[in-house]
Each structure stands twice: as structure tokens, then as C-alpha cells.
C-alpha positions as a printed NumPy array, in Angstrom:
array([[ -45.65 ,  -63.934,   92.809],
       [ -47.019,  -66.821,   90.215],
       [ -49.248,  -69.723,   91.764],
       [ -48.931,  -72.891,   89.715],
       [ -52.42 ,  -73.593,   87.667],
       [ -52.966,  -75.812,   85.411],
       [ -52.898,  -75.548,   81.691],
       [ -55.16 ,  -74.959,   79.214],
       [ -56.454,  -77.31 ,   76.722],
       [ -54.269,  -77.031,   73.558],
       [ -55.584,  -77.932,   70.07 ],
       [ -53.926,  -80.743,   68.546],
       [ -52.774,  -80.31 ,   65.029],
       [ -50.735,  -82.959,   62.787],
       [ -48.958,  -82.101,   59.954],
       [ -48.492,  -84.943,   56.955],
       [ -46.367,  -84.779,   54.356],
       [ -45.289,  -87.31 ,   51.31 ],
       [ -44.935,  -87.937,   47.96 ],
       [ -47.634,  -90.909,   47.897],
       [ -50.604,  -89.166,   48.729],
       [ -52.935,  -92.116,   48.845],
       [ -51.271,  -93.235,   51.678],
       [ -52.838,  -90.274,   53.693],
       [ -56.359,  -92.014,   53.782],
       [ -55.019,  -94.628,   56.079],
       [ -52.305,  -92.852,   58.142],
       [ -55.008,  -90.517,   59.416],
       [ -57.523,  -93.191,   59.79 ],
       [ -54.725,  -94.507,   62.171],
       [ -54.594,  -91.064,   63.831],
       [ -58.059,  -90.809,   64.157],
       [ -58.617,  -94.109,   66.013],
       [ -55.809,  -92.895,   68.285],
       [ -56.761,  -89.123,   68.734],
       [ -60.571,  -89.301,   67.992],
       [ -62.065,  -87.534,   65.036],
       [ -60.62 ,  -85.123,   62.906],
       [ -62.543,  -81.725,   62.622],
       [ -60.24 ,  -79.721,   59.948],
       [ -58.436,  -80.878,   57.093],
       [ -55.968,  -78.749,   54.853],
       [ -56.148,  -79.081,   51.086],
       [ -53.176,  -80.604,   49.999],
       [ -49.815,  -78.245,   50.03 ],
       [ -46.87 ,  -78.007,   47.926],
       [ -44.318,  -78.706,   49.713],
       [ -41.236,  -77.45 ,   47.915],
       [ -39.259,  -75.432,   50.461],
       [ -36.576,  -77.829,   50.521],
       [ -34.727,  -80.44 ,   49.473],
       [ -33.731,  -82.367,   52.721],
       [ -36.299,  -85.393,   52.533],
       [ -35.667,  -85.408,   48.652],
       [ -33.684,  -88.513,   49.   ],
       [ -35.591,  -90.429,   51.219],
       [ -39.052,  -89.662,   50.027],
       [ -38.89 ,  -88.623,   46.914],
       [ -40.497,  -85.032,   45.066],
       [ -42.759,  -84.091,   44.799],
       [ -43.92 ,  -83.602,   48.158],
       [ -47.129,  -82.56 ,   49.502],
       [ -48.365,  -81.569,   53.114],
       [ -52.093,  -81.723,   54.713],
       [ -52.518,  -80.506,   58.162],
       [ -55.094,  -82.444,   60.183],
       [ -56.929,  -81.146,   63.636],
       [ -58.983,  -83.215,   65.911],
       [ -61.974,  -82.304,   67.726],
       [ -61.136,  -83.288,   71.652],
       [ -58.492,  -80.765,   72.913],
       [ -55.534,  -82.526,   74.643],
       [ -53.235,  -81.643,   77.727],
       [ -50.075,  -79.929,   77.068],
       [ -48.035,  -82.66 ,   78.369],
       [ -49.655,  -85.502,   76.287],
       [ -47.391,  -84.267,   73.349],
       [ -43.997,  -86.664,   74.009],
       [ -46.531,  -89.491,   73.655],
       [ -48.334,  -88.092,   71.006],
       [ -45.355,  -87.549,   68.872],
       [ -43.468,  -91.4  ,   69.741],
       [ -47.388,  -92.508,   68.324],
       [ -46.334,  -90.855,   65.328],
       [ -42.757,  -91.497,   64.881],
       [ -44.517,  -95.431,   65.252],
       [ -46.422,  -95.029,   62.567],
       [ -43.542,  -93.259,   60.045],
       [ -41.904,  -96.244,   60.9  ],
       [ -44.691,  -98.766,   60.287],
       [ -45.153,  -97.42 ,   56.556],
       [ -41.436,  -97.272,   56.211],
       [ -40.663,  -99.316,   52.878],
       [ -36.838, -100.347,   51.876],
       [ -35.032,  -98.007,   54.462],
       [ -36.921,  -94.809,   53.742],
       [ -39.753,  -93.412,   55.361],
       [ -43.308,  -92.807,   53.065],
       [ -44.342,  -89.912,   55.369],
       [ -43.725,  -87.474,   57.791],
       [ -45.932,  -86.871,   60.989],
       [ -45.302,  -83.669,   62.604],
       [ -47.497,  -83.415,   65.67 ],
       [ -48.107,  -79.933,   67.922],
       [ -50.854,  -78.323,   69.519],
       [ -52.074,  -74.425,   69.253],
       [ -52.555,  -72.445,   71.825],
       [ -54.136,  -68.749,   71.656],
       [ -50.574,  -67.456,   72.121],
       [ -48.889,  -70.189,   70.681],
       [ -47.818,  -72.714,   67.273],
       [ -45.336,  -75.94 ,   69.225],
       [ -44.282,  -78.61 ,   67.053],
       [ -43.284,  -81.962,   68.884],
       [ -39.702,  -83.226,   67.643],
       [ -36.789,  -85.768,   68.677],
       [ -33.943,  -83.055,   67.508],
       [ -32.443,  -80.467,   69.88 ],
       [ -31.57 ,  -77.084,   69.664],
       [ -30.987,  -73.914,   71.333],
       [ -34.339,  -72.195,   71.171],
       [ -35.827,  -76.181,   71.736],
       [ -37.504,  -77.065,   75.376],
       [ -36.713,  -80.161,   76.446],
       [ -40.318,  -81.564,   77.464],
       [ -39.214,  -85.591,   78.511],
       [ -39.333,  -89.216,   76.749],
       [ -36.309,  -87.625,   74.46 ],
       [ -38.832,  -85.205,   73.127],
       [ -38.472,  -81.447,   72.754],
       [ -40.909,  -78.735,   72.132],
       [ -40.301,  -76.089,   69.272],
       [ -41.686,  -73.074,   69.321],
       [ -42.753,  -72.484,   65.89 ],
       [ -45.003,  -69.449,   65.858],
       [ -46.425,  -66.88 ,   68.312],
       [ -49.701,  -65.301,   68.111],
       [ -49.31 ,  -61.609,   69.078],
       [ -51.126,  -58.205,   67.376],
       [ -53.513,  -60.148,   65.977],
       [ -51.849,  -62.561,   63.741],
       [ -48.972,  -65.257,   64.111],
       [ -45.494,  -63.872,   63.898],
       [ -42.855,  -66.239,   62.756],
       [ -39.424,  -66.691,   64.574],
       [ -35.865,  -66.759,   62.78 ],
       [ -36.28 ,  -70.573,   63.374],
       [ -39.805,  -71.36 ,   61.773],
       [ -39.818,  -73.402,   59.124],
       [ -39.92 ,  -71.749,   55.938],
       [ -43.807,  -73.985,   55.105],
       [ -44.865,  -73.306,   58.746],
       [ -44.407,  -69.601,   57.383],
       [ -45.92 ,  -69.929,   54.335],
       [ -49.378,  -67.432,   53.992],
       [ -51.129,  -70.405,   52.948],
       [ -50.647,  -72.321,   56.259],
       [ -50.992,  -69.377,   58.31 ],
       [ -54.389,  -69.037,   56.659],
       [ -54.848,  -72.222,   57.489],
       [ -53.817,  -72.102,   61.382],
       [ -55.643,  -68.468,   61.416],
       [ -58.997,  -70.603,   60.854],
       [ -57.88 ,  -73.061,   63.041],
       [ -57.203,  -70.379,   66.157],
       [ -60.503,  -68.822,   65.575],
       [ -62.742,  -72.26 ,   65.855],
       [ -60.841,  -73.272,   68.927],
       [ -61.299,  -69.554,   70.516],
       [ -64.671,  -70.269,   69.57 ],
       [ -64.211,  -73.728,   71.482],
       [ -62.77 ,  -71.962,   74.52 ],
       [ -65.559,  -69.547,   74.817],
       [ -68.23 ,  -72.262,   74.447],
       [ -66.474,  -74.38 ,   77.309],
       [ -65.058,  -77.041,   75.63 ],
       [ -62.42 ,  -78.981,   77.573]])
């Protein structure tokens, strides 16, 4: 028999991506004074896996992945994610959004990304937001699912989310909360 406990402390990590890559100063400035300070940064990313947000923003498109240092609770991501659908829409010019904020946290089993869109394999998690199970961590590395997106499966971003894991292990181990 399971007791409830609580959770652990998950690593928040927003994605960015647009074709204006100036903009990206000031979005995550935004974050930032939001979330508290950033602690890992992605070079910028291609981000040519498809063409769905060619209309509306444009090619090409680039992603950075930004983490911040204080480690949130698990539930804080429905509000974390209606922050950032606020701020696509503040930066929204003539009908079309400028960028894309995808926010999730890491756990050491676990890649969730927040989203508004349901679908089978989709947890609903409240405020009409749903948790997506992007990538699991098991035999050492992450292991993508038939439903990952093809640039959250990408070597370079699991490189990237590899380092990330290992600092907040590190985190874990030291006590951080």
C-alpha cells in the first residue's frame, strides 16, 4: 500500500522559440522577474522540424531553452504556463504570435511540457492545462515516446537536458529545495 508524500522539487525549464531573436533578451528578462534567475541557457537551435508555425511566425525559426535556479512545485505548472501564454500574447503583433513559450519542469525520471491542447497520452493537471509527457529518463539516458516532439528528440537538446539532469541531481544531493 502507497502513503501520499509530497513531491519533489522539479526543475523548471522554458523553451523559446521565434524567428526575431532579439526579442529573446526581453521575453526572458520577463521570465526572470517572474521565475527568479536563470542558471542555464541553450545556444540558439535550428528549429526546422516543421512547418506548422511557418505561417504565423515566419522561418526561420530558432529555439533557446532557459532553466532557472529555484526549483518549483509540481503543481505550480498550470500557472506557470497561463504566465507564458500572457506573455506570447503581449508580444503578439498583427494577429500572429512573435514567440513561443513552452514551459515544463524535469524530474530525475521525467521531461513534462505544460500545454492548453489535449490528447490521449495528455494528463489533465487543472486551469484548462494538461501535462505531456515528453521524455522519460530510464538506463541512463532519456528515451523518447512515439509522441515527443521531433526537436524535444533532437541529440542536441537531449545534450542539452542531459546537462541539465546532472546539475539538478547535483542540486538534489546538495539539498536544494
Amino acid at each position: 500500500m502507497s502513503s501520499p508524500r509530497p513531491p519533489q522539487a522539479a526543475k523548471l525549464i522554458i523553451g523559446l522559440f521565434m524567428k526575431e531573436q532579439e526579442l529573446a533578451g526581453t521575453v526572458q528578462e520577463e521570465l526572470s522577474d517572474r521565475f527568479g534567475e536563470t542558471d542555464m541557457i541553450s545556444p540558439w537551435l535550428s528549429f526546422d522540424f516543421t512547418d506548422y508555425y511557418t505561417a504565423e511566425m515566419g522561418r526561420p525559426l530558432f529555439r533557446r531553452m532557459l532553466t532557472f535556479k529555484k526549483l518549483i512545485a509540481q503543481d505550480m505548472l498550470p500557472d506557470i504556463k497561463i504566465f507564458c501564454y500572457f506573455l506570447e500574447e503581449k508580444y503578439r503583433m498583427a494577429e500572429k504570435r512573435r514567440v513561443n513559450i513552452d514551459p515544463g519542469y524535469l524530474l530525475p525520471e521525467r521531461f513534462v511540457l505544460a500545454t492548453g491542447k489535449n490528447f490521449t497520452h495528455r494528463i489533465y493537471i487543472g486551469k484548462e492545462i494538461y501535462a505531456d509527457l515528453t521524455l522519460i529518463y530510464s538506463k541512463g539516458d532519456f528515451r523518447t515516446l512515439p509522441w515527443t516532439y521531433p526537436d524535444y528528440a533532437d541529440e542536441t537538446m537531449l545534450r542539452f537536458l542531459r546537462q541539465v539532469r546532472a546539475e539538478y541531481m547535483n542540486e538534489i544531493k546538495a539539498g536544494k529545495k
